[in-house]
N, CA, C and O atoms as CSV, one atom per row, in Angstrom:
chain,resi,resn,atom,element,x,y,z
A,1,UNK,N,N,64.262,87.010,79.522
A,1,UNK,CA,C,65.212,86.258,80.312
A,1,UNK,C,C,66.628,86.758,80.086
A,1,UNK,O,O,67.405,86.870,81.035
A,2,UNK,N,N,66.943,87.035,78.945
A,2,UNK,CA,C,68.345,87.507,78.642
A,2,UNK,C,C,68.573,89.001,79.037
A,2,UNK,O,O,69.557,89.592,79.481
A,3,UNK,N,N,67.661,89.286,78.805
A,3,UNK,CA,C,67.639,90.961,79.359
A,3,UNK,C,C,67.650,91.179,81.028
A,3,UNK,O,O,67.928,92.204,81.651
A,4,UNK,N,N,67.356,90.205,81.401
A,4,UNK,CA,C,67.298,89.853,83.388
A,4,UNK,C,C,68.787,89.340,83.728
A,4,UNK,O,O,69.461,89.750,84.673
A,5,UNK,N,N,69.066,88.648,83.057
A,5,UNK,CA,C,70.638,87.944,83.445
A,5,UNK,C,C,71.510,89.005,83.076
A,5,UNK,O,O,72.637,88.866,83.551
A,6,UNK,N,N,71.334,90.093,82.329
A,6,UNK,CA,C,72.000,91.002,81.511
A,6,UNK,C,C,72.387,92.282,82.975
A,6,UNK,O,O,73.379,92.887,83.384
A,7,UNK,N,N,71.128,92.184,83.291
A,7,UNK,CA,C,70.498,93.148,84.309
A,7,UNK,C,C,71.550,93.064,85.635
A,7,UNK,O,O,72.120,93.977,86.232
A,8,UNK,N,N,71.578,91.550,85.860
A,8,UNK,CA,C,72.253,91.069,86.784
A,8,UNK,C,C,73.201,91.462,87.160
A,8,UNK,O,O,73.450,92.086,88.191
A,9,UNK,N,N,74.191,90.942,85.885
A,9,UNK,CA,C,75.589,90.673,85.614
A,9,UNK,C,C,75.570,92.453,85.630
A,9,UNK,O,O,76.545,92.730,86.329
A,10,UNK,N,N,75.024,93.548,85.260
A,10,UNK,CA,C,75.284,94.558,85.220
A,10,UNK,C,C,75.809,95.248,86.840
A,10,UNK,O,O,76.774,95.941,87.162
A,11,UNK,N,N,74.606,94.645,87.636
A,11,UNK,CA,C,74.902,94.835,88.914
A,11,UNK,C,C,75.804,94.402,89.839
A,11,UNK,O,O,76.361,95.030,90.739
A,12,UNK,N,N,75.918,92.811,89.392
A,12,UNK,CA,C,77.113,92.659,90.044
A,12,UNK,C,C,78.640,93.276,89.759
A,12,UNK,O,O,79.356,93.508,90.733
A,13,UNK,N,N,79.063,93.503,88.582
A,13,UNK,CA,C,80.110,93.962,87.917
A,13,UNK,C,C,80.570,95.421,88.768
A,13,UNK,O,O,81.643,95.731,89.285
A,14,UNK,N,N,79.081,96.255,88.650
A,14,UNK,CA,C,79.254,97.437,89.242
A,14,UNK,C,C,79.299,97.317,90.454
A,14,UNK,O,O,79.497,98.388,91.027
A,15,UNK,N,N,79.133,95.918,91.497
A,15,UNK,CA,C,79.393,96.354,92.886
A,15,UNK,C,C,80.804,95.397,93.291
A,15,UNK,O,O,81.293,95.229,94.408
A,16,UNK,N,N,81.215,94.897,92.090
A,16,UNK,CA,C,82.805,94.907,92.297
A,16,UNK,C,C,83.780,95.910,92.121
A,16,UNK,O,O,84.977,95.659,92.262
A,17,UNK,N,N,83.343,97.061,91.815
A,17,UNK,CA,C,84.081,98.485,91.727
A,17,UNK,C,C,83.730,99.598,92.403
A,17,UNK,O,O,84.083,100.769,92.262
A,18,UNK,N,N,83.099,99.156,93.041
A,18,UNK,CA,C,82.692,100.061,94.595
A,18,UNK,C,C,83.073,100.838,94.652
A,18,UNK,O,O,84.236,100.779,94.253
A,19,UNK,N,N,82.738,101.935,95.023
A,19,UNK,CA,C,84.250,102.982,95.706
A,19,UNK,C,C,83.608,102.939,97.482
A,19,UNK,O,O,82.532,102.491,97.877
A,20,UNK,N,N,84.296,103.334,97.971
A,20,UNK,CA,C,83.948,103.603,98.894
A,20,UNK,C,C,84.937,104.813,99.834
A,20,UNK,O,O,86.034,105.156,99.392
A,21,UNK,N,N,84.278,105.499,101.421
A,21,UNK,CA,C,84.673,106.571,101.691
A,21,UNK,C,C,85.050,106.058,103.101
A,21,UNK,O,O,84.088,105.815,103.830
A,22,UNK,N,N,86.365,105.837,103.641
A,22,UNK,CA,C,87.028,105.500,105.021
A,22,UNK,C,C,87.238,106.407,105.922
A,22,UNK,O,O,88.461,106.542,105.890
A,23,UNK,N,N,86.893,107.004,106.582
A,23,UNK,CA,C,87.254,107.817,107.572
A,23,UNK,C,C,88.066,107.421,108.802
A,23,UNK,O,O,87.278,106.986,109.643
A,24,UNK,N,N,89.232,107.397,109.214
A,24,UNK,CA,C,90.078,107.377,110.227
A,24,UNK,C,C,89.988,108.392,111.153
A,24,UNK,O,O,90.012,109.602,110.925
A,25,UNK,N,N,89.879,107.802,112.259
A,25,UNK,CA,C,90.094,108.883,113.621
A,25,UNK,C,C,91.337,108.333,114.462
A,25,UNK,O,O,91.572,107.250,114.998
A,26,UNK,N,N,92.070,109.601,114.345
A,26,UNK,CA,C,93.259,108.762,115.286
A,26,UNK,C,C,93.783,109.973,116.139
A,26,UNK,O,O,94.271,111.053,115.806
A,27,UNK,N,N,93.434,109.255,117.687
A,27,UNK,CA,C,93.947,109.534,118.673
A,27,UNK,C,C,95.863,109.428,119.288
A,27,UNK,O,O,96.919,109.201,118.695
A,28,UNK,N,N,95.557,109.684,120.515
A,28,UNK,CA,C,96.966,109.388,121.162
A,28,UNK,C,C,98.058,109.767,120.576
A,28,UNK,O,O,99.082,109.142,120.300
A,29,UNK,N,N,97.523,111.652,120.285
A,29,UNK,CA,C,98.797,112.359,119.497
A,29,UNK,C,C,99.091,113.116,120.375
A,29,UNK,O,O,98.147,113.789,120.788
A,30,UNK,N,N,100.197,113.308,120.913
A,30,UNK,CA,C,100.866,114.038,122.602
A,30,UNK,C,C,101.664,114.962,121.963
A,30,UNK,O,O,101.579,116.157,122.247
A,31,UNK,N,N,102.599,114.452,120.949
A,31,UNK,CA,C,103.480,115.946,120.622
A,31,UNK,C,C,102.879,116.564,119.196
A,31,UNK,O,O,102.656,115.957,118.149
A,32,UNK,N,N,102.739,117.619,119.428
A,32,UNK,CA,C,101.494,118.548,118.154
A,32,UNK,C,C,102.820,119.181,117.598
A,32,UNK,O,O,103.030,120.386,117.740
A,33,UNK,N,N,103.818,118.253,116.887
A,33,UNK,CA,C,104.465,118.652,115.699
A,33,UNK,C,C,104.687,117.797,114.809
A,33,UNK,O,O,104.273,116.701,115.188
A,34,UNK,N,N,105.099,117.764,113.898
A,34,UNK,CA,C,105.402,116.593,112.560
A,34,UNK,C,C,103.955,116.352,111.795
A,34,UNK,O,O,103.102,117.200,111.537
A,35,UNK,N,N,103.944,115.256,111.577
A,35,UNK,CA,C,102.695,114.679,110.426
A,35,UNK,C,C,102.520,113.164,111.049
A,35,UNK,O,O,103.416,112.660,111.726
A,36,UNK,N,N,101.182,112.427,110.735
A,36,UNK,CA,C,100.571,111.699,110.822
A,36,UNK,C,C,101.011,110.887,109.092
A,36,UNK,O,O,100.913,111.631,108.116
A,37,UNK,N,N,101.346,109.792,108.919
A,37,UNK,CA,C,101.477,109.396,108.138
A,37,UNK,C,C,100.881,108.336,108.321
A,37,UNK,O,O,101.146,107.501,109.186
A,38,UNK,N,N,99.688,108.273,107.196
A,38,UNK,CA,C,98.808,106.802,106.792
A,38,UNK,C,C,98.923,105.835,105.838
A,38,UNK,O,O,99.617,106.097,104.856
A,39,UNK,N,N,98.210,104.412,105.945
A,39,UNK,CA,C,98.585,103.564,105.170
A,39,UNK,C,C,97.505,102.406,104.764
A,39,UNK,O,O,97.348,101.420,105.485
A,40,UNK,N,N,96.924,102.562,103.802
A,40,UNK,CA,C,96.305,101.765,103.895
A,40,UNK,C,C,96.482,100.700,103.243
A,40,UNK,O,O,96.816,101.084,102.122
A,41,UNK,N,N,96.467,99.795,103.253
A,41,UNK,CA,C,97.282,98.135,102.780
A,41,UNK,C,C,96.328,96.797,102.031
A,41,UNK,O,O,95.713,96.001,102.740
A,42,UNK,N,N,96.327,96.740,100.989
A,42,UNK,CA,C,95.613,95.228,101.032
A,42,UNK,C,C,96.953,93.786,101.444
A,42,UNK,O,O,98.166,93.830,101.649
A,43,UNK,N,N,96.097,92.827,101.416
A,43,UNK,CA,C,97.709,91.928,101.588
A,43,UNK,C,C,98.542,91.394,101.151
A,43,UNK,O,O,99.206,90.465,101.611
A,44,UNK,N,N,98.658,92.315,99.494
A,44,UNK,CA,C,99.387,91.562,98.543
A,44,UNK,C,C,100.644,92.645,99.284
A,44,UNK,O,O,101.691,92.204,99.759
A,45,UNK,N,N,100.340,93.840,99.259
A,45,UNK,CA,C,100.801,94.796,99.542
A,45,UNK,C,C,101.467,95.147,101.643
A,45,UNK,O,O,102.482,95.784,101.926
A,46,UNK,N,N,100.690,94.622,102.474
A,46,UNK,CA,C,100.970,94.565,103.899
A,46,UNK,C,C,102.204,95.326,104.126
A,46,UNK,O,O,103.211,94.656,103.896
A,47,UNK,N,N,102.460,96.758,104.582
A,47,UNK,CA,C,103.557,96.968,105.092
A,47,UNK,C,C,104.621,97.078,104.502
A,47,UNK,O,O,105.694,97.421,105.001
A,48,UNK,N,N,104.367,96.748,103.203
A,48,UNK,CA,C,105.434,97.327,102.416
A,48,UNK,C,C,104.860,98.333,101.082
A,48,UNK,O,O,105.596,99.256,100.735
A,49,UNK,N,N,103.422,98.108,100.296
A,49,UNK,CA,C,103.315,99.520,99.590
A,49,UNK,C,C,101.879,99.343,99.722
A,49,UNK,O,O,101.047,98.475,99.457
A,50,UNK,N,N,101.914,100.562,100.258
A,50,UNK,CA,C,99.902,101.339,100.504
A,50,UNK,C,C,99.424,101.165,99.622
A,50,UNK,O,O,100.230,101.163,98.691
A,51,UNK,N,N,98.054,100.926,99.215
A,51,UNK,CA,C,97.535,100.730,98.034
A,51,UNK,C,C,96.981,101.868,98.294
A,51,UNK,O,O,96.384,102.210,97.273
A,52,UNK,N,N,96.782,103.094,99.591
A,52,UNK,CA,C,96.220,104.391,99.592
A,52,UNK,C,C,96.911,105.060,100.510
A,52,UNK,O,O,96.915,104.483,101.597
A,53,UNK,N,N,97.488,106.048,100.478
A,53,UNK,CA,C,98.045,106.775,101.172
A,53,UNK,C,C,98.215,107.916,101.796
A,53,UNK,O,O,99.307,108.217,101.313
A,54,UNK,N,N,97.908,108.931,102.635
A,54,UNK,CA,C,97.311,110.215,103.087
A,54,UNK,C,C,98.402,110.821,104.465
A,54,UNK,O,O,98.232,110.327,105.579
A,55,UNK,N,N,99.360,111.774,104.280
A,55,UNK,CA,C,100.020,112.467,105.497
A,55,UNK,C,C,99.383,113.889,105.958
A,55,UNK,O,O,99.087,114.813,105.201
A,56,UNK,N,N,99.277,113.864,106.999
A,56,UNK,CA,C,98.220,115.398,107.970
A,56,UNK,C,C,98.886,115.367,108.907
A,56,UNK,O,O,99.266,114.382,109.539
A,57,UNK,N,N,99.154,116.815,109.139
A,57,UNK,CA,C,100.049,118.035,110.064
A,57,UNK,C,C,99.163,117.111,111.549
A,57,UNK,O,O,97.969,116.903,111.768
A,58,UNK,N,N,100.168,116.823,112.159
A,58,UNK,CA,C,99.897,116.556,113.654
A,58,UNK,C,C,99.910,117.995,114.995
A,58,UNK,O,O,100.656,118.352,115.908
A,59,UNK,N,N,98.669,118.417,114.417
A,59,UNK,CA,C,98.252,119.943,114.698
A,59,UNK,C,C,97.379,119.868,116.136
A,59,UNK,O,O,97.261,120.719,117.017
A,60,UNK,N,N,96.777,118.420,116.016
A,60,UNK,CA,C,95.583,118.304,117.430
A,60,UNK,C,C,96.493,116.614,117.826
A,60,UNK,O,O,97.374,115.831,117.470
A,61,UNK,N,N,95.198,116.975,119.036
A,61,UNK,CA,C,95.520,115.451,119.675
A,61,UNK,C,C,94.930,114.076,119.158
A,61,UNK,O,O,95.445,112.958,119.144
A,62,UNK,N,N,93.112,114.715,118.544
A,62,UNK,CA,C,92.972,113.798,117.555
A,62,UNK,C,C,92.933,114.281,116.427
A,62,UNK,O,O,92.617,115.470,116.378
A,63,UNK,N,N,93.220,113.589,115.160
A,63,UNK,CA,C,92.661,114.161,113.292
A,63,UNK,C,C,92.000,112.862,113.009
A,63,UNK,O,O,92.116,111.689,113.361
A,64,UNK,N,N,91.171,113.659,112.133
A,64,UNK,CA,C,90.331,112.626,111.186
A,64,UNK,C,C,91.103,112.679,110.080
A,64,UNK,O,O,91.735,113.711,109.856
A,65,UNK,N,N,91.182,111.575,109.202
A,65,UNK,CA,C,91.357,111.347,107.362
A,65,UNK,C,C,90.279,110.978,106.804
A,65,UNK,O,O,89.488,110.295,107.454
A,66,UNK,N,N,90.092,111.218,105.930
A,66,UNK,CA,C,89.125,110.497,105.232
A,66,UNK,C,C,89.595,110.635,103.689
A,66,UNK,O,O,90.037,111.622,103.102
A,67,UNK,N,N,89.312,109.104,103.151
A,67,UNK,CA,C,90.079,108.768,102.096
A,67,UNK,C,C,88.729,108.611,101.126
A,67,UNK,O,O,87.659,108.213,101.587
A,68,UNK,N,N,88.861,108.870,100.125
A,68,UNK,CA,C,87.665,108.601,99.621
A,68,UNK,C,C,87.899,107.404,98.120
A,68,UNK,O,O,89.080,107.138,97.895
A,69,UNK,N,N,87.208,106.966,97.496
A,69,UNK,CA,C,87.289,106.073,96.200
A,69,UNK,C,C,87.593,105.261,96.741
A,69,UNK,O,O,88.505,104.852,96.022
A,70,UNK,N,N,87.539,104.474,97.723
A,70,UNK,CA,C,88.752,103.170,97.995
A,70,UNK,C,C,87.814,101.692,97.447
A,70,UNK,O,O,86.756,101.439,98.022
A,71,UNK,N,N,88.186,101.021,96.604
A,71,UNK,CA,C,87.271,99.784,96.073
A,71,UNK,C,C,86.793,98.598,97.213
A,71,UNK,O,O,87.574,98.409,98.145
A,72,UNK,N,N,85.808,97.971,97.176
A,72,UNK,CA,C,85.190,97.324,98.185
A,72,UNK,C,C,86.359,96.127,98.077
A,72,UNK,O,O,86.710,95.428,97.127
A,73,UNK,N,N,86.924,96.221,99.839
A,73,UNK,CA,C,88.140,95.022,99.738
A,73,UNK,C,C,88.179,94.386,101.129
A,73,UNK,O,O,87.176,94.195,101.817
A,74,UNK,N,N,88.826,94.227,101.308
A,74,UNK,CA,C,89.582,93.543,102.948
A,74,UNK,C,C,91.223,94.318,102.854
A,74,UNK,O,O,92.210,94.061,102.165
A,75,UNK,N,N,91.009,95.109,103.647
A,75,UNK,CA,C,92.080,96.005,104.033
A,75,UNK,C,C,92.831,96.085,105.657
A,75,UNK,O,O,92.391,95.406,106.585
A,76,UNK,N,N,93.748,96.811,105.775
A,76,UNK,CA,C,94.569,96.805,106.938
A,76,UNK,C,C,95.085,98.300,107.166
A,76,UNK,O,O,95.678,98.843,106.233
A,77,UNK,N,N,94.940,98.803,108.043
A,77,UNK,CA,C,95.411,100.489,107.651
A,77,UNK,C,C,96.585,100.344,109.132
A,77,UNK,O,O,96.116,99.924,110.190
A,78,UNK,N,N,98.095,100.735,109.046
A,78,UNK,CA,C,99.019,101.327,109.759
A,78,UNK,C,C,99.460,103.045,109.930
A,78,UNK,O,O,99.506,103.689,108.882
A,79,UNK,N,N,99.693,103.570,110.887
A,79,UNK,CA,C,99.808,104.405,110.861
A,79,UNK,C,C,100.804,104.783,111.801
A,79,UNK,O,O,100.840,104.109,112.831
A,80,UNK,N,N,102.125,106.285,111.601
A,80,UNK,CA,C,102.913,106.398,112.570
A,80,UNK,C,C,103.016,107.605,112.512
A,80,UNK,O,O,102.567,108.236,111.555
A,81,UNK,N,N,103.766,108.294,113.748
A,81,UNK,CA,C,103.562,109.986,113.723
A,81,UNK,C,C,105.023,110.310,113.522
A,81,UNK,O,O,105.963,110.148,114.299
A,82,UNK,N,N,105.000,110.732,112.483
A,82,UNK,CA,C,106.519,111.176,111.840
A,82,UNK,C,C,107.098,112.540,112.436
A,82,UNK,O,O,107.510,113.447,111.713
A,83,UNK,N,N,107.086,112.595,113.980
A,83,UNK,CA,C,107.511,113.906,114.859
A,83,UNK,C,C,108.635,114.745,114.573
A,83,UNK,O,O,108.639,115.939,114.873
A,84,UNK,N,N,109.745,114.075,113.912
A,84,UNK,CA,C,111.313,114.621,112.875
A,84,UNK,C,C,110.605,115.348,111.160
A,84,UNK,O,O,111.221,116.273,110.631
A,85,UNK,N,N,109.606,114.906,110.646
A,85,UNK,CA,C,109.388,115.288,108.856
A,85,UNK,C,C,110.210,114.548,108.115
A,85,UNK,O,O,110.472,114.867,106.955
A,86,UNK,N,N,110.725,113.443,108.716
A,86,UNK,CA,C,112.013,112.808,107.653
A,86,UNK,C,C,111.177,111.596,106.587
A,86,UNK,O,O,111.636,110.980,105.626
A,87,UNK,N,N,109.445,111.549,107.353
A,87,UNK,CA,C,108.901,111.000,106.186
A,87,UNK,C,C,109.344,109.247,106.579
A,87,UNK,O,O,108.955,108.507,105.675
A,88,UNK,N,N,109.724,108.847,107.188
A,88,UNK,CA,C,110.168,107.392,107.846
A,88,UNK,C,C,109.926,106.994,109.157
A,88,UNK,O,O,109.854,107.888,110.000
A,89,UNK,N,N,109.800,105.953,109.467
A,89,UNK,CA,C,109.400,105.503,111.040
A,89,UNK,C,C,110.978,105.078,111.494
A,89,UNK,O,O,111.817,104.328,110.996
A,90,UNK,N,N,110.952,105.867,112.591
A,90,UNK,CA,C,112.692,105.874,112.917
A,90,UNK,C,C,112.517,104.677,114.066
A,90,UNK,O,O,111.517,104.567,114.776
A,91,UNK,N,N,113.308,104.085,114.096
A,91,UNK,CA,C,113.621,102.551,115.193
A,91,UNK,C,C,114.531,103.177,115.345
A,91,UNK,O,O,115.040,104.085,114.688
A,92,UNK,N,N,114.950,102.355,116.895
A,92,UNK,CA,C,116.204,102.008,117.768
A,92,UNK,C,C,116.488,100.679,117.266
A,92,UNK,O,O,116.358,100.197,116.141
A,93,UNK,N,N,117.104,99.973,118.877
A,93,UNK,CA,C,117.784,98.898,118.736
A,93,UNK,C,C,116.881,97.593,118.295
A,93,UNK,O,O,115.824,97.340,118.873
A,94,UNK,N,N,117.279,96.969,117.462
A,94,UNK,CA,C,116.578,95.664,117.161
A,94,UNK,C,C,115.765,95.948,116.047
A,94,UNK,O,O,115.413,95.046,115.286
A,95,UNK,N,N,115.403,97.241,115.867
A,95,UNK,CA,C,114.120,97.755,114.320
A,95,UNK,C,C,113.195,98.348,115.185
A,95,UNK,O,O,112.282,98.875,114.550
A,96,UNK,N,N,113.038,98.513,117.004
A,96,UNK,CA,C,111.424,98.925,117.206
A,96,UNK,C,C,111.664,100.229,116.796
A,96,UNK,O,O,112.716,100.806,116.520
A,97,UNK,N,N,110.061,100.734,116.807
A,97,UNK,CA,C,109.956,101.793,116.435
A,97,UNK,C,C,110.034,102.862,117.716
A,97,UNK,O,O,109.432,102.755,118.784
A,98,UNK,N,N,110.942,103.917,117.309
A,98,UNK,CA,C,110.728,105.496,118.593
A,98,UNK,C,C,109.801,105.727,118.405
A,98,UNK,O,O,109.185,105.772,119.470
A,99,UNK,N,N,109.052,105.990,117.392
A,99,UNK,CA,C,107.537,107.280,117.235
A,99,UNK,C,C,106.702,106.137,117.176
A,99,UNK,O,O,106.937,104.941,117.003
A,100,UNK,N,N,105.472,106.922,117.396
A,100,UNK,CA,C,104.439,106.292,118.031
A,100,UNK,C,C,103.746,105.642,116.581
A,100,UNK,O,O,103.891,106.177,115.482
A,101,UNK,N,N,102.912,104.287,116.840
A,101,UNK,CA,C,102.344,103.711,115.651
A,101,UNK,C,C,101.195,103.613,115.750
A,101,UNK,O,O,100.632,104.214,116.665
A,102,UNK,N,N,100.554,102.922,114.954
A,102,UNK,CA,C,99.159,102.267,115.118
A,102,UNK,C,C,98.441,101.878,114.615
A,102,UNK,O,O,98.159,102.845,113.908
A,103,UNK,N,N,97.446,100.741,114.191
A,103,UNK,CA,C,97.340,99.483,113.617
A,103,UNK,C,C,95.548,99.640,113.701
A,103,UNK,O,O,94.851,99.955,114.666
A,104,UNK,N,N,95.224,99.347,112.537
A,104,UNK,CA,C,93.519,99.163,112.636
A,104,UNK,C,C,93.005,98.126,113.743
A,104,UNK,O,O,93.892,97.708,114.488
A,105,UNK,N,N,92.315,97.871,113.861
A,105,UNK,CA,C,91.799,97.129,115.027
A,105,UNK,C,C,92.440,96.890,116.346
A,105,UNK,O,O,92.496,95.972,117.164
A,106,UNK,N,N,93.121,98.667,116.149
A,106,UNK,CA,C,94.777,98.584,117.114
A,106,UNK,C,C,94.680,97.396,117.560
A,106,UNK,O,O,94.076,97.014,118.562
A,107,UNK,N,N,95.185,96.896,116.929
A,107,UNK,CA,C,96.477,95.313,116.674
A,107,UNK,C,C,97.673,95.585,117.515
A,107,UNK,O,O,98.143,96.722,117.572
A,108,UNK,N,N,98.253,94.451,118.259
A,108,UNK,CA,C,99.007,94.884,118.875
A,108,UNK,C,C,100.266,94.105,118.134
A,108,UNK,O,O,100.176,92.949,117.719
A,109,UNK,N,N,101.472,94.937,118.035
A,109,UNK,CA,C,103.144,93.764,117.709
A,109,UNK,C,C,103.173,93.539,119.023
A,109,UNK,O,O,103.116,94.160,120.084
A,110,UNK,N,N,103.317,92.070,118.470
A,110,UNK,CA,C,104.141,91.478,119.715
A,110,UNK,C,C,105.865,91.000,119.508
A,110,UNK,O,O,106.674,91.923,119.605
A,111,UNK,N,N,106.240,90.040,119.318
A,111,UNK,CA,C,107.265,90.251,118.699
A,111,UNK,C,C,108.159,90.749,117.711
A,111,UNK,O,O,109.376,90.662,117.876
A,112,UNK,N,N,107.634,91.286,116.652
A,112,UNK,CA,C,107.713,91.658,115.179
A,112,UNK,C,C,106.700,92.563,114.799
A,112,UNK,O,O,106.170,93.391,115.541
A,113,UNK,N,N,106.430,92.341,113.466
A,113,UNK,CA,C,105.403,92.772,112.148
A,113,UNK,C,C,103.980,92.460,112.762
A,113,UNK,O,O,103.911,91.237,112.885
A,114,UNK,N,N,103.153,92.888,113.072
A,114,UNK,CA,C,101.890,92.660,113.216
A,114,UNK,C,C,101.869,91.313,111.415
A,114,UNK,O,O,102.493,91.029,110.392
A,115,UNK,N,N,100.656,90.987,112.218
A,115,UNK,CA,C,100.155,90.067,110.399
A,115,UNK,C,C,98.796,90.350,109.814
A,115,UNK,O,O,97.713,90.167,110.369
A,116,UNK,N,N,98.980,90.738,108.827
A,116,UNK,CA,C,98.054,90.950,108.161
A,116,UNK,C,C,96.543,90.898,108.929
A,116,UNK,O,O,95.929,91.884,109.336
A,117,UNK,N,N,96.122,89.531,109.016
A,117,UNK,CA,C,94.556,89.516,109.502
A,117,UNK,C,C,94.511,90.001,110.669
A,117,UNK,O,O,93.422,90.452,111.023
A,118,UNK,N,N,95.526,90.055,111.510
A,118,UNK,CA,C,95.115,91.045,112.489
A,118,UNK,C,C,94.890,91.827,112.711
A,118,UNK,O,O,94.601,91.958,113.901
A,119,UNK,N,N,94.788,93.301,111.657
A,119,UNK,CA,C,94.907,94.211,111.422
A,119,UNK,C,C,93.428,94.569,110.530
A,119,UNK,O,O,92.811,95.631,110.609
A,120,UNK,N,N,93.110,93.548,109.796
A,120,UNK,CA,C,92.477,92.867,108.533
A,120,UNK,C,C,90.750,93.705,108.563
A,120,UNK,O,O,90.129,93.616,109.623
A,121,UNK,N,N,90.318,94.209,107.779
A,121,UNK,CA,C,88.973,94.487,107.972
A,121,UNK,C,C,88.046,94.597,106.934
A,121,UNK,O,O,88.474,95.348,106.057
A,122,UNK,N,N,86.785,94.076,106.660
A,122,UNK,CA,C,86.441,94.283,105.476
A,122,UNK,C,C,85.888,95.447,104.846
A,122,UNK,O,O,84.806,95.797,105.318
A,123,UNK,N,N,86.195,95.914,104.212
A,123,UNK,CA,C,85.334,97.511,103.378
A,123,UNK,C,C,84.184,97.010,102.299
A,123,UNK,O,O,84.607,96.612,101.213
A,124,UNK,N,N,83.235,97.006,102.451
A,124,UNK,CA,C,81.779,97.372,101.363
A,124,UNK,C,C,81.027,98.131,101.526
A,124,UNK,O,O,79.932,97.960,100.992
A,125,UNK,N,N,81.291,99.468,102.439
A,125,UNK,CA,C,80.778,100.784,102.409
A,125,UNK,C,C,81.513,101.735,102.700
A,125,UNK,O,O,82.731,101.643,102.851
A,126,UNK,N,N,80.780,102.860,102.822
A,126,UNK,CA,C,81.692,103.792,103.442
A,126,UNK,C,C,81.969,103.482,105.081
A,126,UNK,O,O,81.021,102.986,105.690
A,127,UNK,N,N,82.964,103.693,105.675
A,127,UNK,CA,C,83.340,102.897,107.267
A,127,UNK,C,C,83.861,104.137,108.197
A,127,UNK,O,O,84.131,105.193,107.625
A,128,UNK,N,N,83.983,104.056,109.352
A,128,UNK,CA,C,84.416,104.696,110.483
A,128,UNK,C,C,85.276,103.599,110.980
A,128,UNK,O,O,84.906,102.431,110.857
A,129,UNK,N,N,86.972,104.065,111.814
A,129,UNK,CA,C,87.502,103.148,112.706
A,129,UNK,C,C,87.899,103.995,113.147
A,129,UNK,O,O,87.784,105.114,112.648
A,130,UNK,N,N,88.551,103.728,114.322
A,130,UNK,CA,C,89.328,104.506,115.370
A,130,UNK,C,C,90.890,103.583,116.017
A,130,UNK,O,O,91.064,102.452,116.472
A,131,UNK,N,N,91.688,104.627,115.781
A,131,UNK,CA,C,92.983,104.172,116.242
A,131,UNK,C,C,93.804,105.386,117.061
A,131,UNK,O,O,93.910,106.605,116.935
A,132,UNK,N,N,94.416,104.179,118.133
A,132,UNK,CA,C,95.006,104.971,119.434
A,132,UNK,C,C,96.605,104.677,118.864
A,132,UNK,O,O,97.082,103.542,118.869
A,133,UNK,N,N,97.269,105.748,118.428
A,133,UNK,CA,C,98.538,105.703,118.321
A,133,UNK,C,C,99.498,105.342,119.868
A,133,UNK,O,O,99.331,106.045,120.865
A,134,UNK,N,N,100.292,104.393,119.860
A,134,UNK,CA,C,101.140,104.013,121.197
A,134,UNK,C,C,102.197,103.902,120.724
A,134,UNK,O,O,102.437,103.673,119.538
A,135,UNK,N,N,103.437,104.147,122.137
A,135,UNK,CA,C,104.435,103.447,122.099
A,135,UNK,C,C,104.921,102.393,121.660
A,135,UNK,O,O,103.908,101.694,121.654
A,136,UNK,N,N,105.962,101.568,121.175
A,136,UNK,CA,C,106.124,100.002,120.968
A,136,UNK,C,C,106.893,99.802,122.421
A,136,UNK,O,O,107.779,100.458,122.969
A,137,UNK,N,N,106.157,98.591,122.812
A,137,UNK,CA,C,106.888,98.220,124.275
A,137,UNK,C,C,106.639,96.512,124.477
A,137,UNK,O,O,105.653,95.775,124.474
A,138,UNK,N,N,108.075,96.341,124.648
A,138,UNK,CA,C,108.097,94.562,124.500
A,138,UNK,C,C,107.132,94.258,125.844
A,138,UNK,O,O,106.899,94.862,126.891
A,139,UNK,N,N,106.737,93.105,125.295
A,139,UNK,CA,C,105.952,91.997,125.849
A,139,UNK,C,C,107.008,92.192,127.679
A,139,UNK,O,O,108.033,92.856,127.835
A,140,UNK,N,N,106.454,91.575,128.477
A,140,UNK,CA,C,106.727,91.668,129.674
A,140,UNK,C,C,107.470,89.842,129.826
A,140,UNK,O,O,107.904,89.440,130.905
């Protein structure tokens, strides 16, 4: 009996440290210069520090990433095409963004910051998503 509960607890422990392997496909890249800068977010973290992070030469129209080790979580991945190399998402007037973005479950901003669960997805394997980088364009 102790050696079964032992057994258990062994397994569960080890599938709270998961790793797991994310692959991103992201489309809706029009100008083939700068870098793709990724982000992947839990929500302690949202938009302000990646808990994983990956930049690739915006060489095609689509690139794959693939991140590998990432622990079994509920995550949010942003992404913007840094067309200048200055390594920042450049806004105009008000904070929107000029270069193009894009949001896991391309999430859309509507007024602001996307929020967290909208974006929100759970990881306990290795995963595939797909994101269409767009313009920011106010609500009508």
């Amino acid at each position: 009996m102790k050696k079964s509960l032992f057994m258990l607890m062994l397994l569960v422990a080890s599938g709270l440290n998961a790793q797991n392997k994310l692959t991103i496909v992201i489309d809706g890249i029009e100008k083939l210069q700068g870098q793709i800068l990724v982000g992947v977010y839990d929500s302690a973290g949202f938009l302000r520090k990646a808990a994983y992070g990956v930049i690739v030469k915006a060489d095609k129209n689509e690139v794959t990433v693939v991140i590998d080790s990432i622990a079994t979580g509920k995550y949010a991945v942003s992404i913007f095409h840094d067309e200048n190399d200055n390594y920042k998402l450049d806004t105009g007037q008000f904070g929107i963004p000029i270069e193009k973005t894009g949001l896991s479950n391309n999430a859309k901003s509507k007024t602001g910051p996307p929020k967290f669960n909208d974006c929100a997805f759970k990881l306990e394997e290795d995963a595939v998503i797909y994101i269409t980088l767009q313009e920011f364009k106010l609500p009508n």
